[in-house]
C-alpha positions, -999 to 999 in steps of 0.1 A, spaced: 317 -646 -286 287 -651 -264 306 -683 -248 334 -661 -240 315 -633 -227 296 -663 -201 333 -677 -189 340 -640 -176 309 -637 -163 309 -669 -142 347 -664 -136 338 -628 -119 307 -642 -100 334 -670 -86 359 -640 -76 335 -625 -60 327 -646 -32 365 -650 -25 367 -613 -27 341 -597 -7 342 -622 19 376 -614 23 368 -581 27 339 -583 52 367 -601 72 390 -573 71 361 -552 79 354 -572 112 394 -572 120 397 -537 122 361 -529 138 378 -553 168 408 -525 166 389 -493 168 395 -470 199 369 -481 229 373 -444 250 389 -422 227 375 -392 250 399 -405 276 430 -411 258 427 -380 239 438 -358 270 474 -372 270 483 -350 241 463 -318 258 488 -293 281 477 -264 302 513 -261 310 543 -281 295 584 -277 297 598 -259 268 610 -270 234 644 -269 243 642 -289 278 655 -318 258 682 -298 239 710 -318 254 699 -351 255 697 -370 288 703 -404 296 675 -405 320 642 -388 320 624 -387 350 585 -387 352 567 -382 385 535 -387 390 521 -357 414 489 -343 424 486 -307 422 482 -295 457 513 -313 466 539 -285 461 559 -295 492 562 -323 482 579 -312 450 602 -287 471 612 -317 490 624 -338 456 639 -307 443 661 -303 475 664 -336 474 675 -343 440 687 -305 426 679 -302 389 717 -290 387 731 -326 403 703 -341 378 720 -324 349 757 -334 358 746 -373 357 727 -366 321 693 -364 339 660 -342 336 631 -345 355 593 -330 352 567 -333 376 530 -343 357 494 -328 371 463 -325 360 436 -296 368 428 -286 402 395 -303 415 365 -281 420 367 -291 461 406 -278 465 407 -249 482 442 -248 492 459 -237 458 453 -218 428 463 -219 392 486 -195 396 507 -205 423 512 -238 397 520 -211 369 544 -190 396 556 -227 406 568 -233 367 580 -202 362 604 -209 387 615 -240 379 604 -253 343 592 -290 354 560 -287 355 537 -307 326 502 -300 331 472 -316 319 439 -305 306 423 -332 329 411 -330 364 428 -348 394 412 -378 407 425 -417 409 402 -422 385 428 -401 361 458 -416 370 461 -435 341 457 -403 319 486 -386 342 508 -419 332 503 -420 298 505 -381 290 536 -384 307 550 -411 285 537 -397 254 553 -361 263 587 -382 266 588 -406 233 580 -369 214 602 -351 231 631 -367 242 632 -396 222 667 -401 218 668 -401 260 683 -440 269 655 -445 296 625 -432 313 624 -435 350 588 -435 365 580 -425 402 555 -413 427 556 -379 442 558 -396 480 587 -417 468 625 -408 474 654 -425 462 693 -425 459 687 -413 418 729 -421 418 720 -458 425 696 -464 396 721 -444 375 755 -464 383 733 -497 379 722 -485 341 754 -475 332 767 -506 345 748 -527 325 738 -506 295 747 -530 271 735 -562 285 696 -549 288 673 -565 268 657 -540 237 625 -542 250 619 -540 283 610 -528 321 620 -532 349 602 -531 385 590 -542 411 569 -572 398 536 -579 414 522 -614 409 484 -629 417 472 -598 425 437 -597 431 412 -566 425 400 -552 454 360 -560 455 351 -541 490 332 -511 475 345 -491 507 382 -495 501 397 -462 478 409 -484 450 377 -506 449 373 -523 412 340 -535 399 331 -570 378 321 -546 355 355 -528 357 375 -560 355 357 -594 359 389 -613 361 397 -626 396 435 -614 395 454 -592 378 480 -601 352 517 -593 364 527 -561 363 552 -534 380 543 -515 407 544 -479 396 562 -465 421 593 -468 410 603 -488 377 621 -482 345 615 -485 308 628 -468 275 610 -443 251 605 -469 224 586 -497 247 570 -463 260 556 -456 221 547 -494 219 528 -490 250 507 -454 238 501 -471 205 486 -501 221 465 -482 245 441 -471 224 429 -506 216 426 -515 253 394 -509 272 405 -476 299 410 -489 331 415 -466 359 442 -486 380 475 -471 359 500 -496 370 480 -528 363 469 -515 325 500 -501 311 527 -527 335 509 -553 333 477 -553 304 493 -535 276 531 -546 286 516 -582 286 498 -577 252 533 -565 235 553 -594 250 578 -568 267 599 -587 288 594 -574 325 628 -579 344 628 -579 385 643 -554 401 677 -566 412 677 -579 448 703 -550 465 668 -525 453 646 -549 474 653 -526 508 641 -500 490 603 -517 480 598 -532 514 605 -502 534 582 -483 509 556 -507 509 557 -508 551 554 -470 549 522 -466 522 508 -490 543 513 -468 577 504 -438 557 534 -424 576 546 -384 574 577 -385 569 609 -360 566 635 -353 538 653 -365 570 645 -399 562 666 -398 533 698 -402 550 688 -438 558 705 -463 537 692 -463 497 660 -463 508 627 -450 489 607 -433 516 569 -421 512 570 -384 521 533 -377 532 501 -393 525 475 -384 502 453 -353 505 431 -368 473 
């Protein structure tokens, strides 16, 4: 009896350095997983405004999300006149307009000129974050998350700037077009390759080593104008929060998360080049420009430059 009780005993003491070391691996695996800046991410589920619960009642085909700072309401006029929500509807499409929390230094507009502004025309989502580049990322992601939970049955997400317009009927014939030949996973842009962070600490969109200490960015789309679908838009929340925040939208969720999930990135076809240079050429101007412009061609023309 005592020889049997011994084998268990030294059969148990065996287990247990298979067992627990196992464990401690585990252990390690998921402390690598944990959420680095959950006090960021967790203002892409908080709203100080949001489109109601039946805004996605009839489900569109496309869902438009625009990034738009908060003091920029002409701007907003100028993409509803633009693009009428009523034209929107009779190609399957709905659009909303995402801010944050006007900054202490605005003195221009008040919260409820943005309330008055919803009231009137239901697009507004509104975060509980304030403006600044240092936000953006926030901005793109709440906007993303509001989508995949509320119109997830939509067929795609279309992503622009607020100083961006574009023939909507051109991206729409092209998706309908080729529907059934897109890849499951994937988005499409404007791909940006090798490049690098700016390092002069007087530029606006100046990156640290301690920021990023790569030399150049992965690729990724330029988020201006590209398109994706609510399921790679889920993938790309869920896989957020094990990311390190990084301020520069475009490059973490195009490029650093869409890289980490293997998504396949697909160039936007060349007839939609026009429309990237000519937008490109104008950022760089910091041109004011009129809904005028719009007439030209298909082109995506920058409305006004910055105030933030």
């Amino acid at each position: 009896m005592q020889r049997k009780l011994k084998k268990i005993a030294i059969i148990l003491i065996i287990t247990s350095f298979w067992i627990f070391p196992s464990l401690e691996i585990e252990e390690r695996v998921t402390k690598r997983r944990i959420l680095y800046n959950p006090i960021e991410y967790r203002f892409i589920n908080d709203y100080i405004i949001s489109p109601s619960e039946t805004f996605c009642q009839k489900i569109p085909f496309i869902i438009i999300i625009v990034t738009s700072y908060v003091g920029d309401i002409e701007l907003r006029n100028i993409l509803r006149r633009v693009m009428p929500q009523e034209e929107l509807e009779l190609m399957e499409a709905a659009r909303i307009f995402l801010l944050a929390e006007i900054p202490p230094n605005e003195k221009n507009i008040t919260q409820s000129l943005i309330e008055e502004e919803n009231q009137k025309f239901h697009d507004i989502l509104q975060g509980a974050f304030t403006e600044s580049y240092r936000n953006l990322t926030i901005k793109h992601l709440m906007g993303l998350q509001w989508v995949t939970t509320k119109c997830p049955d939509a067929s795609y997400i279309l992503k622009v700037d607020d100083d961006t317009v574009f023939r909507f009927e051109k991206i729409f014939d092209y998706l309908l077009k080729t529907a059934d030949d897109e890849e499951e996973d994937f988005i499409m842009g404007y791909m940006l390759n090798n490049t690098e962070p700016k390092r002069n600490n007087t530029n606006r969109w100046y990156v640290s080593l301690e920021e990023y200490p790569n030399k150049e960015y992965p690729p990724y789309v330029s988020g201006w104008y590209y398109v994706t679908t609510p399921p790679v838009a889920t993938k790309v929340i869920n896989e957020a929060m094990y990311h390190p925040y990084f301020w520069v939208d475009d490059v973490l969720i195009t490029g650093i998360l869409i890289g980490a999930l293997n998504i396949t990135i697909i160039r936007m076809p060349g007839e939609f080049f026009f429309e990237y240079m000519l937008n490109v050429v104008i950022h760089a101007n910091k041109e004011d420009w009129d809904i005028g412009a719009y007439n030209y061609s298909h082109a995506i023309v920058n409305l006004a430059k910055k105030s933030w």
